[in-house]
C-alpha positions as CSV (number, residue, x, y, z in Angstrom):
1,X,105.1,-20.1,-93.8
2,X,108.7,-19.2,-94.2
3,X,109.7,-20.5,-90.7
4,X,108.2,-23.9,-92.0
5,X,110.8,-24.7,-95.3
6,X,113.9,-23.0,-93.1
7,X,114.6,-26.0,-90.8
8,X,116.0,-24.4,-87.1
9,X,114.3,-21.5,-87.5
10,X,111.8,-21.3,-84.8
11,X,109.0,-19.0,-84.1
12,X,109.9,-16.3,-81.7
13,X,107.6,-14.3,-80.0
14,X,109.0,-10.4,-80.7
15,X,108.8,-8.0,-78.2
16,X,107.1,-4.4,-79.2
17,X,108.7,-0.8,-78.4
18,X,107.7,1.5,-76.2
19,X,105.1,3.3,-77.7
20,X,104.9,6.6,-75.2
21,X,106.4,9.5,-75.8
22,X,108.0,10.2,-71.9
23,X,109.7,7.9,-70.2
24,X,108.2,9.2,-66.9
25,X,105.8,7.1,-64.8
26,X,101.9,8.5,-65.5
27,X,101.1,10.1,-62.4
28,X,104.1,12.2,-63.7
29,X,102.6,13.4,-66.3
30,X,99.4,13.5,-65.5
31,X,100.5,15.7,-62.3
32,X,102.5,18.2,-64.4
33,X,99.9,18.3,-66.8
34,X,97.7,19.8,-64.1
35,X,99.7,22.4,-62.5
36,X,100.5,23.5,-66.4
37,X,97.0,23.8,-67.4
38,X,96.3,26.0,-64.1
39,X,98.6,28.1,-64.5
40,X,97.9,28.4,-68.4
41,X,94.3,29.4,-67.6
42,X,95.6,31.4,-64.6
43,X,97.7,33.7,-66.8
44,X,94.7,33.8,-69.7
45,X,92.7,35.2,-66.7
46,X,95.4,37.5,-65.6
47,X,95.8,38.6,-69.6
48,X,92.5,39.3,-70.1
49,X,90.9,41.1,-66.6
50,X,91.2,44.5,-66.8
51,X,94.4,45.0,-64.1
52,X,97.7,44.8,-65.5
53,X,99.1,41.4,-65.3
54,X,101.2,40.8,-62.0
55,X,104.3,39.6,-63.2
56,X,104.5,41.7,-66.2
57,X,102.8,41.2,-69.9
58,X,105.3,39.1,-71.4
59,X,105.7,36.6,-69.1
60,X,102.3,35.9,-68.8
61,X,101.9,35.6,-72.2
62,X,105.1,33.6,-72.4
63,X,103.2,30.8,-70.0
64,X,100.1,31.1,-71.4
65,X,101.3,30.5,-75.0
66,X,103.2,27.9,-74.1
67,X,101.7,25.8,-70.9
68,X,98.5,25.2,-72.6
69,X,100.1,23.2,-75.3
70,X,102.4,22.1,-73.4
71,X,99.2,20.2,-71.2
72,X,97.6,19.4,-73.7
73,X,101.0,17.3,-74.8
74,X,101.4,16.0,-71.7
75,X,98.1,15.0,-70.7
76,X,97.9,12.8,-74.2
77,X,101.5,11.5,-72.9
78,X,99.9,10.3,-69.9
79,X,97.5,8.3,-71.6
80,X,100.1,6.7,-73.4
81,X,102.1,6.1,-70.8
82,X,99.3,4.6,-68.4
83,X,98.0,2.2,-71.1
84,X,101.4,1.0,-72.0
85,X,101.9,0.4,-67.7
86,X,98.8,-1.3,-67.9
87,X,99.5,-3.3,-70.8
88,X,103.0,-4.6,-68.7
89,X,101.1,-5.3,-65.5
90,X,98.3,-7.1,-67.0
91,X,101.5,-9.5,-69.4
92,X,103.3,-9.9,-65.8
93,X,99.9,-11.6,-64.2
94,X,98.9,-13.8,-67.0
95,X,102.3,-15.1,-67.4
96,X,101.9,-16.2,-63.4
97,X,98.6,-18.1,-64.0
């Protein structure tokens, strides 16, 4: 409506953000994702079978405590990532047709 009583003032179509949280392509994150949630559950195994963990307690814990989250993050930032991608490829063919 306002666009309509201001004369020269045209409709523009506005671009949206980026709305993912890593600018790394999704196979990136997906891929790290994955070698941090094996090792997360790794080290869980290692801290809870009865040997004593191989690269020392803390450590272990250290990965464990913070790789899982750190998948889970990741993993969500993949999504995001891979629907925004899609999102672009599927704008770049309809404006060709």
């Amino acid at each position: 409506p306002a666009a309509e009583m201001i004369p020269g003032l045209e409709k523009k179509e506005v671009e949206t953000s980026a709305s993912y949280p890593i600018p790394l392509p999704s196979p990136v994150l997906l891929g790290s994702a994955m070698v941090l949630g094996i090792a997360s559950i790794g080290s869980i195994f290692e801290l809870t079978g009865t040997e004593a963990p191989q690269y020392g307690f803390v450590p272990t814990m250290a990965i464990a405590v913070i790789g899982l989250p750190s998948c889970l993050y990741l993993f969500y930032a993949s999504i995001l990532k891979a629907q925004a991608e899609t999102e672009e490829d599927d704008k770049r063919y309809m404006q060709g047709r």
